[in-house]
N, C-alpha and C positions, 0 to 999 in steps of 0.2 A: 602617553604618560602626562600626567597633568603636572604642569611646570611652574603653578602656583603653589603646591602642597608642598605643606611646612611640616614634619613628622616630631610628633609630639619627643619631647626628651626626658631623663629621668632626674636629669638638676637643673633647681630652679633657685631665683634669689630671693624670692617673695612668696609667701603663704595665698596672694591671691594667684599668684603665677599657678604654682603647684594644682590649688583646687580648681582653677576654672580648666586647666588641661586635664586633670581627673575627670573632671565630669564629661568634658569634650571627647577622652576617649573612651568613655565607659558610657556614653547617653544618659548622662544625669542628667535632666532642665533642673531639677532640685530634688534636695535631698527629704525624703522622710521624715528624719530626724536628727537634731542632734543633742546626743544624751550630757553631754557636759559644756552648755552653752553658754556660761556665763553672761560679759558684756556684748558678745557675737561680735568680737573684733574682727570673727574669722570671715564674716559675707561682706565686709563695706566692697561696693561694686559688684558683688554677686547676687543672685537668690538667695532670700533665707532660707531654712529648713523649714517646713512645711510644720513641725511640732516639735518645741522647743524644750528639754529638761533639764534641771542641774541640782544637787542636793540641797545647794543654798541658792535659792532665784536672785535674781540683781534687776530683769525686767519684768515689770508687769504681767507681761504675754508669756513666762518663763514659766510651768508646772515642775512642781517642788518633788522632784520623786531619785532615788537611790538608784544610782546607775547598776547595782549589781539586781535590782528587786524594781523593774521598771511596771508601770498599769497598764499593758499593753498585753493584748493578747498573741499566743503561738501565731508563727507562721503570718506576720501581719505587714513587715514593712520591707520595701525594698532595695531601699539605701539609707546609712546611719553614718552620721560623723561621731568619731567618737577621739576627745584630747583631753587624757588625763593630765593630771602635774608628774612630773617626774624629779622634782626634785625631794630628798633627805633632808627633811630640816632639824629634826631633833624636837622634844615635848616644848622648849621656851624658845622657840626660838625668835616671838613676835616681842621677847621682853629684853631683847640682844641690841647695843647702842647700836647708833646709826652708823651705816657703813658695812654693818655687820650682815649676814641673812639676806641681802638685796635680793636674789632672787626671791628666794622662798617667801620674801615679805608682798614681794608680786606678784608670783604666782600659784603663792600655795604650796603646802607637800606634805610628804608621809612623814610621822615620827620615824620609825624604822625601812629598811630596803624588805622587809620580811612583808609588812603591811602592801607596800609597793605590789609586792608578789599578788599576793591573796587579790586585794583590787583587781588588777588587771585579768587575774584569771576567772574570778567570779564574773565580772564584766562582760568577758568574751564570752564566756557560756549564758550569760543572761542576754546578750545580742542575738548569735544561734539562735536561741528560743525566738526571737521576734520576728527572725528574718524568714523571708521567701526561700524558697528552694531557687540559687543560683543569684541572692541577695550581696549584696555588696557592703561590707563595714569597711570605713576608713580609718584607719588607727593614726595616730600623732605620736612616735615616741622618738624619747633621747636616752643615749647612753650615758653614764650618770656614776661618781667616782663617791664613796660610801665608806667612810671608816679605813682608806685607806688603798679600799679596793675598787679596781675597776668593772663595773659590771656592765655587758653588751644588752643591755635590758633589749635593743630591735630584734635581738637574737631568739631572746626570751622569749618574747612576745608572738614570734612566729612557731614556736614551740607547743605555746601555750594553745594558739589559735587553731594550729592543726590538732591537739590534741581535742578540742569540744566539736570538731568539725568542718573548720571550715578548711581551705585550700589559699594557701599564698601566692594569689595572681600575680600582683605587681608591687615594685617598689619605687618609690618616689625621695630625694634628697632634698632638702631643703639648706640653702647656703648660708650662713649667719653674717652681717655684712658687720657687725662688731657683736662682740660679747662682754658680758658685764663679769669683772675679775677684782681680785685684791692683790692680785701677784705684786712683789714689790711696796704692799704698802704690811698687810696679817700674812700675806704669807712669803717665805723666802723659798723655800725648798718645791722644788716639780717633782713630781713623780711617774707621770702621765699625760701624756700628750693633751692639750685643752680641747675642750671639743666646739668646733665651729659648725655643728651641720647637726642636724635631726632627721627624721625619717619619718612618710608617712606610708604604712602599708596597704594595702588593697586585700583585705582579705572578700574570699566567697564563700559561700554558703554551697557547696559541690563538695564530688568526690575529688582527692585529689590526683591532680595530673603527673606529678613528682613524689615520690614518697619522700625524698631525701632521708633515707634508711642506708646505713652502711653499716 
């Protein structure tokens, strides 16, 4: 037994943490792609993705293409990062004083949770299409509180992904070491637990090994 081996775990504190044990256990050297690459905060100290997309480029090296409608032919890539926004922001919300929309003003989001929906499911079936047979997509998602309601979107997301095809290998936790809140100043009332932690899944391109059918 080798008395050096360190076995990979499924919570992490840091997004480099997370990726570079992804790739370590899945033999990533790098990724194919990643379809929503914005400023690529996500490689500092890693490999970058080998071809970079985002609807709206921010680098140079960045091809301007529709995560759900990518230029890329069937059956072509073997591993994809792919991190939407997950937050609701509402049609104005970039015209809300300051204080107001913090996340959504950083990182973007859907007018509605319905939009949310559609996105991610197009997305995933437009991945399928790109990927190898036994291809690997990396999802980034967060559960995410909407009009009132709490919605498990990682739940979603695995629903959605088995339904175009692919198979829910692995999950990965991501730990938020603060979160950006107005508890106390816009809002009085909780209703829901706040969320500190996101999820990044491992789906495959395989049949699946688990139906999860009841």
């Amino acid at each position: 037994m080798d008395k050096d081996f360190i076995p990979i775990k499924s919570v992490y504190h840091s997004n480099y943490e997370v990726i570079k044990n992804i790739m370590s256990l899945y033999k990533i050297d790098q990724f194919d792609l990643d379809c929503t690459y914005s400023r690529g905060l996500f490689w500092k100290n890693l490999p970058p993705p080998i071809i970079k997309t985002d609807l709206v480029p921010v680098t140079e090296d960045t091809i301007q293409a529709n995560s759900e409608h990518l230029p890329f032919e069937d059956n072509c890539m073997k591993s994809v990062m792919y991190d939407p926004p997950f937050v609701i922001s509402g049609k104005s919300y970039k015209e809300n004083k300051d204080g107001s929309s913090v996340i959504a003003k950083r990182f973007d989001g859907y007018t509605t949770y319905e939009k949310l929906t559609n996105n991610y499911y197009n997305t995933l079936a437009e991945l399928n299409r790109i990927c190898v047979p036994n291809g690997i997509v990396v999802m980034k998602t967060q559960d995410t509180v909407s009009g009132g309601k709490n919605h498990f979107t990682h739940v979603m997301a695995m629903t959605m992904a088995m339904k175009v095809g692919f198979y829910p290998k692995d999950l990965f936790i991501l730990i938020a070491k603060m979160r950006i809140n107005s508890f106390g100043s816009k809002w009085n009332k909780q209703e829901h637990a706040r969320k500190h932690h996101c999820y990044y899944w491992i789906f495959q391109k395989t049949t699946p090994k688990v139906k999860y059918l009841f």
